[in-house]
C-alpha positions as CSV (number, residue, x, y, z in Angstrom):
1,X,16.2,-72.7,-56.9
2,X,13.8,-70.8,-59.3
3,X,16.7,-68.9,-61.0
4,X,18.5,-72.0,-61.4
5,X,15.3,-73.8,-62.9
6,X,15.2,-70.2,-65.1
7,X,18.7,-70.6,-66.6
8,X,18.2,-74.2,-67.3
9,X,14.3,-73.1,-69.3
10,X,14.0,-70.5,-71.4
11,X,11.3,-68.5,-71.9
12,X,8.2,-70.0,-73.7
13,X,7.3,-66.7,-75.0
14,X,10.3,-67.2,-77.3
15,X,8.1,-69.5,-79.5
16,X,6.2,-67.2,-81.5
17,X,9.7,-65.5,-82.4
18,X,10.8,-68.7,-83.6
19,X,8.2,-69.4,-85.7
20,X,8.5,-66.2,-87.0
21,X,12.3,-66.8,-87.7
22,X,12.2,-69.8,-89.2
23,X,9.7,-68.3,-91.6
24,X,12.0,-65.7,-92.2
25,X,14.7,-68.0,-93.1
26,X,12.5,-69.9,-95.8
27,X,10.9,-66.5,-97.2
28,X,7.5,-67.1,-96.9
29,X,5.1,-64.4,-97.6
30,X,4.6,-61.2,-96.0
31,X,0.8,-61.5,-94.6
32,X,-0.2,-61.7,-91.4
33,X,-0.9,-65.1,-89.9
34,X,-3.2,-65.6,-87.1
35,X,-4.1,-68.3,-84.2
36,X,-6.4,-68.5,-81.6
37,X,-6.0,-70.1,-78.4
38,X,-8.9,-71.4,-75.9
39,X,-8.3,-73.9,-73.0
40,X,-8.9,-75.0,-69.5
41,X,-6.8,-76.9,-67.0
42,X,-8.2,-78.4,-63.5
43,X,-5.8,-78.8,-60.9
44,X,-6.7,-81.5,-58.4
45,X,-6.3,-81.2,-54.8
46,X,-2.9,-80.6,-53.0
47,X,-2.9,-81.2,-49.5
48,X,-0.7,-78.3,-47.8
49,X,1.9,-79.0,-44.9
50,X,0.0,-76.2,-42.8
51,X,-3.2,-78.2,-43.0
52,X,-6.1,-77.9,-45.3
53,X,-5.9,-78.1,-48.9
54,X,-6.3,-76.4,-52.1
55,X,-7.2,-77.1,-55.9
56,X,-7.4,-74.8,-58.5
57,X,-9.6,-74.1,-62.2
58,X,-7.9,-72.1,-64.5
59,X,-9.2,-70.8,-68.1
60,X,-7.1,-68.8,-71.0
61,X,-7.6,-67.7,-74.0
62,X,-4.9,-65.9,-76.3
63,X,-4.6,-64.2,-79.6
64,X,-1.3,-64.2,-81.9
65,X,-0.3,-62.5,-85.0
66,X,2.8,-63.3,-87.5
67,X,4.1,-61.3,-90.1
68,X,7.7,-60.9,-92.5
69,X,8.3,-57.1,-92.5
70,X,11.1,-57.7,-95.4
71,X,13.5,-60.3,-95.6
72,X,15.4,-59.7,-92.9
73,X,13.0,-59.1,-90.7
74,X,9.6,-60.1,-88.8
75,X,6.8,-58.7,-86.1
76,X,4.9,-61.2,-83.6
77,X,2.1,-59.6,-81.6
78,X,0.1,-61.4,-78.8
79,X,-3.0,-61.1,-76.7
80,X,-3.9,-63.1,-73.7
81,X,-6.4,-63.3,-70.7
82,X,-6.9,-65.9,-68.0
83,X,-8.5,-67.1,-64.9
84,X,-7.5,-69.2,-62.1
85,X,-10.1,-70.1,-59.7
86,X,-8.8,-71.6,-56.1
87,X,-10.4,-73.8,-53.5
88,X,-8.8,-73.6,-50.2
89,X,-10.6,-75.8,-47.9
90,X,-9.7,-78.1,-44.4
91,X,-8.5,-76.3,-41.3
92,X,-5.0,-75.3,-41.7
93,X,-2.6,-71.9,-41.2
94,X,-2.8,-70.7,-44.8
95,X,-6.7,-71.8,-45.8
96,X,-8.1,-70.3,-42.4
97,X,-7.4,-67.3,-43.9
98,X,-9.3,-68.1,-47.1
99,X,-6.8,-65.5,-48.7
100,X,-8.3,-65.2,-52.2
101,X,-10.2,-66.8,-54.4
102,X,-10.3,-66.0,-57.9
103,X,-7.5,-64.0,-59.8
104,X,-7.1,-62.8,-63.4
105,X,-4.1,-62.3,-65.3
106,X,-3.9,-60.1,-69.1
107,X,-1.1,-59.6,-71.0
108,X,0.5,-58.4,-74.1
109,X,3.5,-58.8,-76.4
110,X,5.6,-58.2,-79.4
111,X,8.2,-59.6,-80.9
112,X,10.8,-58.5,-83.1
113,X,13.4,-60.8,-84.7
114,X,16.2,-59.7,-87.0
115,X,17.8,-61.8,-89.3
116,X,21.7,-60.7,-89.2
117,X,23.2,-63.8,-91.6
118,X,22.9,-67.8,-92.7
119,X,23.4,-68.1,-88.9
120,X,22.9,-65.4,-86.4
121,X,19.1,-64.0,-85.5
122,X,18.7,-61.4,-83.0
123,X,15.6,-60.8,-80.9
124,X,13.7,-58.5,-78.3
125,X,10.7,-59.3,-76.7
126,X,9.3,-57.0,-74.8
127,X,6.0,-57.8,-72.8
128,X,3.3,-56.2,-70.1
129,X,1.0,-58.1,-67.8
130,X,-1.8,-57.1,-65.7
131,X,-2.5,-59.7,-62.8
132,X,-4.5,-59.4,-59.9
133,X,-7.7,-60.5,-57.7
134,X,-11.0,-60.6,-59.3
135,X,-12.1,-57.8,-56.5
136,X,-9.0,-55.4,-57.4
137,X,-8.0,-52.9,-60.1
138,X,-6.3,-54.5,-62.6
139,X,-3.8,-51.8,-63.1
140,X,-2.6,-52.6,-59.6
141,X,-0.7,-55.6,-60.4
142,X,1.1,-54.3,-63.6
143,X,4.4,-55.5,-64.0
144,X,6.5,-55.5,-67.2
145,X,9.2,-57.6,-69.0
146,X,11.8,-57.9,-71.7
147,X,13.6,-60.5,-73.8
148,X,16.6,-60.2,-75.6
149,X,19.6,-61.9,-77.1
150,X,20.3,-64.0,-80.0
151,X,20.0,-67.6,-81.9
152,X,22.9,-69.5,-83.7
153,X,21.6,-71.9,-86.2
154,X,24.2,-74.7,-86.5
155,X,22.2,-76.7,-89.2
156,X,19.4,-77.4,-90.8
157,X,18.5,-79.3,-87.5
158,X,20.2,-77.6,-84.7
159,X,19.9,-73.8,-83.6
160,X,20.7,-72.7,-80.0
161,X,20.6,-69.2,-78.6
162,X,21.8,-67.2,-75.2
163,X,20.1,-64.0,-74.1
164,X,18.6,-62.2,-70.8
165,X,15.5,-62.0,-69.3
166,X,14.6,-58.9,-67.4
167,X,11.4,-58.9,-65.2
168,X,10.1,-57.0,-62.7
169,X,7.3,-57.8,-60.0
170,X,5.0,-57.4,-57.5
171,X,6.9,-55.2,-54.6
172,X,9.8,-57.2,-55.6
173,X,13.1,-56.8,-56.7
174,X,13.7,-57.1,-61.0
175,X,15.4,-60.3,-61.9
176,X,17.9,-60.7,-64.7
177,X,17.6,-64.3,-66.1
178,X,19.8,-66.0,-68.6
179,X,17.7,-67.6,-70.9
180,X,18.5,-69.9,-73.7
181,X,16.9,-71.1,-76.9
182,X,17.1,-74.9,-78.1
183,X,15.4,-76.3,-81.1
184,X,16.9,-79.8,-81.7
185,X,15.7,-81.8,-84.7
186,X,16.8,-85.2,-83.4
187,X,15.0,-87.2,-86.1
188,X,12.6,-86.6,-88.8
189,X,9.7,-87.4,-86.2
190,X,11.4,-86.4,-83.0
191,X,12.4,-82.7,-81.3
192,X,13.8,-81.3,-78.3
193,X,12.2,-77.8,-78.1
194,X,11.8,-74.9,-75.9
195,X,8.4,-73.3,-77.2
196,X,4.7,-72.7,-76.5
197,X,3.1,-74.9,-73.6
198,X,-0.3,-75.8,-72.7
199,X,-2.3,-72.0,-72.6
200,X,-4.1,-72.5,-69.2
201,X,-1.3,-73.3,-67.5
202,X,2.0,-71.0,-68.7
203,X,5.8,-70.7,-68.1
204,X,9.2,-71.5,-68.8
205,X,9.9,-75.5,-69.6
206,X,11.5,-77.6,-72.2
207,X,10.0,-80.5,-74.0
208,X,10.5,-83.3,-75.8
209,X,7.7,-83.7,-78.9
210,X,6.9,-86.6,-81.3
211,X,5.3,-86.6,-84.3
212,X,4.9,-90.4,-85.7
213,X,1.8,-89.4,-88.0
214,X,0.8,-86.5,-89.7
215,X,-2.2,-85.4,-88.0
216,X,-0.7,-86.6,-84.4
217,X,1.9,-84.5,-81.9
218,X,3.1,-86.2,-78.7
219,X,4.7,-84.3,-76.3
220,X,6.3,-84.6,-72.6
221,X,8.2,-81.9,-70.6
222,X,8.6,-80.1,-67.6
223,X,8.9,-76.3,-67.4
224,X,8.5,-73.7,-64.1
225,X,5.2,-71.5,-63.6
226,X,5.1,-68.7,-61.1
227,X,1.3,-66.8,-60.1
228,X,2.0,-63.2,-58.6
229,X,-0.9,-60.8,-58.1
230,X,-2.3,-57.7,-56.2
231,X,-4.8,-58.4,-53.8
232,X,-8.4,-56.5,-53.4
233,X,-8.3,-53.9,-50.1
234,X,-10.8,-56.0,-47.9
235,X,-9.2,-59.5,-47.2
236,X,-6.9,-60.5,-45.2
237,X,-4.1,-58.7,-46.9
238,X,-5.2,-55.9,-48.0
239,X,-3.4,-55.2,-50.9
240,X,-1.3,-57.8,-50.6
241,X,0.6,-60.3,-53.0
242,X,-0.7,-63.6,-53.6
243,X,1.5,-65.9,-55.4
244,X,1.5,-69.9,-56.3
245,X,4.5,-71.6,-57.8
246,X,5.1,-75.3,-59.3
247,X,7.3,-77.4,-61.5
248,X,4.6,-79.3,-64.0
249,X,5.6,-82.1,-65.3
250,X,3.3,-83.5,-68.3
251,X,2.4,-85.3,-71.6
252,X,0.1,-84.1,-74.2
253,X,-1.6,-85.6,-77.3
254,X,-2.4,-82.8,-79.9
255,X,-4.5,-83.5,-83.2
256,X,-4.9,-81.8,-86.3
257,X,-8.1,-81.8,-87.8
258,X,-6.6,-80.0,-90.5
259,X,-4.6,-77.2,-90.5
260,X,-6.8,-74.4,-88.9
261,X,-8.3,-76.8,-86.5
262,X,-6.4,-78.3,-83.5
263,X,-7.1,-80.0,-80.3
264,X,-4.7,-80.7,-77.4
265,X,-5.0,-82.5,-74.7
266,X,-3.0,-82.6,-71.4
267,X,-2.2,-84.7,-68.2
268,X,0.3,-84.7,-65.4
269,X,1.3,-83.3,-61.9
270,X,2.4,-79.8,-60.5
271,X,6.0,-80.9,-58.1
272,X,7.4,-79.0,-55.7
273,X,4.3,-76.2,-55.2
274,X,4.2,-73.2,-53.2
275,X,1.4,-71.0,-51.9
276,X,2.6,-68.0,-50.7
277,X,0.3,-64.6,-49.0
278,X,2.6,-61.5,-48.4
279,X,1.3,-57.8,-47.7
280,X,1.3,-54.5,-49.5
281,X,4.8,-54.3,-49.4
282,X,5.8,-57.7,-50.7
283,X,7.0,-59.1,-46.6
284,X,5.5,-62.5,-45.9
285,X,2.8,-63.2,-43.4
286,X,2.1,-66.8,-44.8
287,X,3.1,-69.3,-47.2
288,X,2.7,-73.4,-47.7
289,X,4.2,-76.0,-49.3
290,X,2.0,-78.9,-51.0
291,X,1.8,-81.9,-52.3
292,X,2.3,-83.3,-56.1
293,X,-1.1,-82.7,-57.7
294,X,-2.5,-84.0,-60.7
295,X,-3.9,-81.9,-63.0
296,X,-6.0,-82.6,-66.6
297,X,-6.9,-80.2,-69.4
298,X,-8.1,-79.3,-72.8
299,X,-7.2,-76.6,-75.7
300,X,-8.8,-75.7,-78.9
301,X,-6.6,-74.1,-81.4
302,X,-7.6,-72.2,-84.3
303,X,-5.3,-71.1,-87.1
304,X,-6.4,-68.1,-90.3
């Protein structure tokens, strides 16, 4: 199911590359652009089919960099941090075991995109991430990751792209993920678009986005997001793998002050979630379904 959902969604981190590739197309100057990224997202509660229930805060905050190395060619960088706080509460198989409660995920990537002709752009995106409990060593629940492939622009409103995603995780096997690109100008005003999502609440998706106004987006999309971290050595799995998965569906509103100065705002439901508690070696001792949960949030972007 989730490498089905995978093929289907590429990659969000594919957005800064195409940025970056568009601005290589038009030749826009060489300096290095930069945006900011601060947001929060509560998750309401999700009542799980083992009993009790759960409901989740997270918080992110990221830090991107653009810049045209000549004219064939461009460099993305980014920075990001984030915390997701859970709530397991109620009597039930999984939240007896009050398996963790607050988890912290870093990462960092470049990107590289190539401009081969009028048409073809080839990519690689390689990326690291740190993620685990607030009580463990960060270092612990490194995994890394890479993007690559390429993007056919069709016309000055279509461009689509194939490529692989290779990932490895926690005490799991690596995955190999076709991925592909889609940037659909359908009208002046309206876009189909794989890019970047809300902050707080990352992963894989496509959207649909609006703009009937200047200072005014309008989005709506769906898109896959899968939590894997290392455990601390003094719960219930010591050293364990907690992981939570969901298919978010949403709208968002985004307004532009002007342009350095954004704010976004979010609302919708996580589908078809997952709570999962392995051990040290990835083999499961627990996991739960849940129900849809609603979910509400707010970014501030800042562009220099």
């Amino acid at each position: 199911m989730v490498k089905r959902i995978l093929i289907i969604l590429s990659s969000l981190t594919l957005s800064i590359g195409l940025q970056a590739e568009e601005s290589v197309s038009k030749g826009k100057s060489s300096s290095w652009k930069w945006e900011g990224q601060i947001a929060t997202l509560h998750i309401a509660d999700s009542d799980l089919d083992t009993g009790g229930k759960t409901s989740i805060n997270r918080t992110y905050a990221s830090l991107s960099a653009s810049t045209r190395l000549n004219e064939q060619s461009r460099l993305g960088l980014s920075f990001g941090y984030g915390e997701g706080r859970y709530d397991f509460s109620g009597n039930g198989t999984l939240t007896g075991l009050d398996p963790w409660s607050r988890e912290r995920q870093a990462a960092i990537s470049a990107s590289v995109f190539y401009k081969i002709d009028d048409h073809w752009t080839a990519y690689g995106i390689p990326s690291l991430r740190l993620n685990a409990e607030n009580s463990a060593s960060m270092t612990d629940g490194f995994t890394a990751g890479l993007l690559t492939g390429a993007s056919y622009r069709f016309s000055e409103t279509l461009t689509l792209g194939p490529g692989i995603g290779v990932f490895d995780e926690l005490e799991g096997d690596t995955s190999f993920i076709p991925i592909l690109i889609v940037d659909w100008k359908i009208t002046e005003n309206l876009s189909l678009e794989t890019g970047r999502g809300f902050a707080a609440s990352r992963g894989p998706g496509l959207q649909l986005r609006w703009q009937p106004v200047e200072d005014w987006q309008f989005s709506t999309g769906a898109r896959y997001e899968k939590r894997r971290f290392r455990l601390d050595d003094k719960g219930t799995a010591p050293d364990g793998i907690g992981e939570y998965s969901a298919i978010p569906i949403y709208i968002s509103a985004q307004y532009e002050i002007d342009p350095s100065f954004s704010f976004v705002f979010i609302g919708g439901a996580d589908t078809n979630t997952n709570t999962r508690l392995e051990n040290k070696n990835g083999n499961l001792l627990t996991e739960s379904d849940g129900d849809n949960a609603p979910f509400f949030g707010a970014s501030l972007i800042l562009r220099f």
